[in-house]
N, C-alpha and C positions, 0 to 999 in steps of 0.2 A: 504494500500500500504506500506510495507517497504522500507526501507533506498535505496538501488541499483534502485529499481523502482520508487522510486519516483525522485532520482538525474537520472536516465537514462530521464524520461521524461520532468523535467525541461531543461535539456541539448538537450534534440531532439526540442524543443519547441525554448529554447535562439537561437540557430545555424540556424533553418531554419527563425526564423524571420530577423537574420543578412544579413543572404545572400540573403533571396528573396526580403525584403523588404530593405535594410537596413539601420537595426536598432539596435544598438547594444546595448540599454537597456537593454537589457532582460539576454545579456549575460556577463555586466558589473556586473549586480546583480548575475548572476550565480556564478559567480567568486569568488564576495565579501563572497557569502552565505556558497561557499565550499573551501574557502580560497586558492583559486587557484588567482597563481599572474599573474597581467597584466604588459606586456611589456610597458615601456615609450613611445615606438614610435606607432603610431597609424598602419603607416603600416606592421610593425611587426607583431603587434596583428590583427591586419585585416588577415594577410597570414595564422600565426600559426593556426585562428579559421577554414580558407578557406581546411588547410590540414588537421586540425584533422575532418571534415568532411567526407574525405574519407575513413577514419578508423571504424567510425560509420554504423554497423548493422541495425540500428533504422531510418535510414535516407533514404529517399526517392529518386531512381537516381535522377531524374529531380534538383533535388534540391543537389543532389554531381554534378554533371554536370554543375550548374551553379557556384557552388563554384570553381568549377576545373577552371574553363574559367576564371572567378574573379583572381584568383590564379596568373593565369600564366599572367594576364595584370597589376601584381604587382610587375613581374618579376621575380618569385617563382615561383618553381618546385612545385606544387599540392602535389606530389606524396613524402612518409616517405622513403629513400633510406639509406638501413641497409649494402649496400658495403662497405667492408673495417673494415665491425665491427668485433671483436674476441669473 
């Protein structure tokens, strides 16, 4: 497995154990391994992992669906809105 395939399936693997079960072990390590920074606030990071789900290919609806719904009972739009951008 190379590099892109092996971080695409650790990240499809972190993200659905977060949001189906969650647990966010898997994706504090994810983080740590690809030096991607975690936000302070837990619900922060709880939204940003819930929207970058939607953006993911590799991810199963059932499981963007449930993040979406998580999402929005966080008070966060789900969804990445590029209005306004130049």
């Amino acid at each position: 497995m190379n590099y892109i395939e092996t971080f695409l399936k650790y990240r499809h693997e972190a993200f659905t154990k977060a949001v189906m079960e969650d647990d966010w072990k898997a994706v504090r390590k994810f983080c740590k391994k690809y030096h991607v920074p975690v936000p302070s606030s837990r619900k922060v990071f709880k939204a940003g992992i819930y929207k970058a789900v939607q953006g993911c290919n590799d991810i199963p609806a059932e499981v963007k669906n449930v993040a979406f719904k998580k999402c929005l009972e966080l008070g966060f739009s789900p969804l990445i809105d590029n209005e306004g951008d130049e």
